[in-house]
Structures are given as C-alpha cells and as structure tokens.
N, C-alpha and C positions, 0 to 999 in steps of 0.2 A: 399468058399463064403466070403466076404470081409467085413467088417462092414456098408460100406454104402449101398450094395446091403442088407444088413439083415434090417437095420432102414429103407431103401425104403418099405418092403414086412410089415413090423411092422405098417409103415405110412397109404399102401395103405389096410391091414385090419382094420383099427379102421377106416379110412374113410369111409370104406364098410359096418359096423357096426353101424354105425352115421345114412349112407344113410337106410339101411335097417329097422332101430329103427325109425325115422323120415314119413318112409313111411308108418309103423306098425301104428303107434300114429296118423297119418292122419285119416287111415282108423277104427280105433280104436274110433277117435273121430267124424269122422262122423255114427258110429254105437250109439253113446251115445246121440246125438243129434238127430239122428233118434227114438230113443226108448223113449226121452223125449216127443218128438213132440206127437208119440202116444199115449203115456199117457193123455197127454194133448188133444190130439181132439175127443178120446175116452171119456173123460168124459165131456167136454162141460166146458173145465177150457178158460178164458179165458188169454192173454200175448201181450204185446207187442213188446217183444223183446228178443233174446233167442242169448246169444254170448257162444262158446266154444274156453274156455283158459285155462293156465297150462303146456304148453309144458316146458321142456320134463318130467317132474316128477309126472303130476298129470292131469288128467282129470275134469276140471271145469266148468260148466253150469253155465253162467248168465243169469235171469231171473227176467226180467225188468215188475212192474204193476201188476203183476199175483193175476187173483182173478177169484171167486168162486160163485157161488150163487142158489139156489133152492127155489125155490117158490110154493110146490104143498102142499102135508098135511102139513108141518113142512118149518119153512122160516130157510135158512143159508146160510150167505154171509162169506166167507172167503178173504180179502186181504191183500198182502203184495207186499210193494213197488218194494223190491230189493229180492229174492233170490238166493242163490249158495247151486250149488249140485257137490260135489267135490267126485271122486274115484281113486283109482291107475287105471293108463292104462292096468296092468301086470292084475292085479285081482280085479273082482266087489264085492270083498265079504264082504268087507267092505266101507258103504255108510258114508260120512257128508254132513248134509243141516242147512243152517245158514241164517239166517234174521237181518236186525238191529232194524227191526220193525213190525210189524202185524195189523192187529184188527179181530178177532170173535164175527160174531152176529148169535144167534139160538134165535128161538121164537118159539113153538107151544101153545093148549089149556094151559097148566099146567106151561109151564115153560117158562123164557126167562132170557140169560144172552149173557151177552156184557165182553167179554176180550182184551183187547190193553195192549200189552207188547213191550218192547223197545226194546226185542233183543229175539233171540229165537235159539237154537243148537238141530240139530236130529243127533243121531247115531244110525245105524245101521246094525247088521251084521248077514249074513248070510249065512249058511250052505245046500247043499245039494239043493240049490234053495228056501228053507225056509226060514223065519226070526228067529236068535236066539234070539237075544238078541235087545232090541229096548232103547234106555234112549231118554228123552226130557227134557231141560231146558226151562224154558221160563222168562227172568230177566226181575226185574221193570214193574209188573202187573197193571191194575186198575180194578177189578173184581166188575161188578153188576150182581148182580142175583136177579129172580124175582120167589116167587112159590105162585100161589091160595092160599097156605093154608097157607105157615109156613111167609108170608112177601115177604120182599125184604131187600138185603143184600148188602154193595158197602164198600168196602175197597181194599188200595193197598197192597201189598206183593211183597217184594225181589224177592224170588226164586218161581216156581212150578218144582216140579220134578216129568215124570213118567215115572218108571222105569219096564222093563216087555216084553214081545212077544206078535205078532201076527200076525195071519197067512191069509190070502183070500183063501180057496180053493173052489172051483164049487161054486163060487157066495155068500159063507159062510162065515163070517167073524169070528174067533173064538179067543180069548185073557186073559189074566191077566196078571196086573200091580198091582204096589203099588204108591200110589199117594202121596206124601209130599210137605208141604209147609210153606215157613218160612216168617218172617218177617223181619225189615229193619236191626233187628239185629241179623240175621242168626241162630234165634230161631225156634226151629218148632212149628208151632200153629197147626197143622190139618195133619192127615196121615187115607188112609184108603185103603185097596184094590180095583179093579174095575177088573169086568168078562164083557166078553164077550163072550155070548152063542148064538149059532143059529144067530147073525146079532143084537143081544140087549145088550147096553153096560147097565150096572146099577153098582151104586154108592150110598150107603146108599137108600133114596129115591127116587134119581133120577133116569129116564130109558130113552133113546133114542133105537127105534128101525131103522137100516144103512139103513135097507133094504124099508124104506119110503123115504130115502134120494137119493140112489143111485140107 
C-alpha cells in the first residue's frame, strides 16, 4: 500500500468521524432543546426565544425574556433578560447557567423582598441522576427585604454565595446549603445555613413553604 493510498483511507476516516460527530451533536442538540422547552411548558415559565449554540464543543441554550410569576397564596415574579444553559454534548453531568442580569420579587402575609443582581452563575453537578453538588453566585446585589416584625432592610452587596444540594424527588423538594455574603470589599458580613425539609426552605426566621408556589 503506497503512501497516498494510506493518507486517502486517514482523509476519508476523520471525514467520517467529522460527519458522524456532527450528526450526534445535531441530534444531541435537538434533545437538549427539547428537554428545555418541557421544562419550561410544564411549569408555566414564560420565553421568547430559545436559540441552541456551541457547536462542536459545547451545548448552549439561549434564552431570551424568560420570566416567572405566581400569584395565588404567595406572589413571585422571577425575570431575567438574557439566560444561557451550557453542557458538554458527550455528558449532562455537569450543568452552567449564566445571566448578566435578573430581578426577584416574593411577597406574602410576613415577608417581602425584592433582589436585582447584575450578573448571576449556577453550577451544577450531578451524579447518578441526582444533584451533587449545586454553587450560585449572584454579583452586584441591591437587596430589600421587608418583615412585620423585625422592619425593613435595603442594602447592596458584591457577592451572595450558595453553596450546597438539592434534590426534587415524588414532588419533594429536600436541600442544604450554606449561604454567604460579602460586601464591595470582599468582606463577609452574613453566613448562615439554609434546609430544606419536606418542600420548607428556612433561613434563620425566614420559612417559604415551595409547595404553595409550585
């Protein structure tokens, strides 16, 4: 066999290779846009626009408008402008979700707090179909919060970090985290745990129970 008959068979496998990875990553990506959409129509999120990009190294969801809102015992609006949900095409087990911007509005009888952060990072990973391990940034906060008893509270903050798992199973939401949060000069002013039992997340005095929301 001659040299140019060898780099022909060399040529036309990486071609084949190209074409076969190419068609993976299609079908790859129209599974991730499908999964999104459900997500999405299952819970009553609303979007205006959903682009999938990244080829060939990465599976990326654009998500244009996206917002959120409930209005029955407990009010919360969720929106952010721009989001991306990026994964390896090869493997989902490792999630990124990035925003440049947000805002959070929750109100019921006792509580109500308003968050607009300028930038916001989710990672998460997960094993065996579980969530291990979950971190959230949220940079350049302006946090008001309001409670019956203790006031009302309005300052900005740097970072929030939370750091921790949590898992959905038969309708259950179940979790712990560690919450910290610093200021413009990468101080920490506030850290405290946060559970999640049976669908009730609590936070010092705070409680939100999911399962009035969802």
């Amino acid at each position: 066999m001659d040299k140019i008959t060898s780099l022909k068979k060399i040529f036309y496998l990486i071609l084949l290779s190209l074409i076969i990875y190419s068609v993976y990553w299609l079908y790859a990506s129209f599974k991730f846009k499908e999964e999104i959409n459900s997500i999405i129509n299952n819970n009553n999120i609303i979007t205006e626009e959903i682009r999938i990009t990244g080829f060939p190294y990465r599976l990326e969801s654009h998500i244009k408008n996206l917002s959120f809102e409930k209005n029955e015992q407990s009010f919360l609006l969720l929106t952010v402008p721009e989001l991306k949900i990026s994964v390896s095409p090869i493997s989902f087990k490792k999630i990124f979700v990035q925003s440049n911007s947000s805002e959070l509005r929750f109100k019921d009888i006792t509580h109500k707090i308003n968050i607009i952060n300028k930038q916001s990072r989710l990672s998460i990973l997960t094993k065996d179909g579980f969530i291990e391990r979950l971190a959230f940034i949220l940079e350049g906060n302006d946090v008001y919060y309001k409670n019956l008893i203790f006031g009302d509270f309005n300052k900005s903050f740097s970072n929030i970090i939370i750091d921790g798992k949590i898992n959905y199973i038969k309708k259950n939401i179940e979790g712990k985290f560690q919450l910290s949060i610093y200021d413009d000069e990468g101080q920490k002013k506030f850290s405290s745990p946060i559970s999640i039992n049976n669908n009730k997340l609590k936070i010092l005095f705070f409680e939100l129970d999911f399962s009035k929301l969802f």
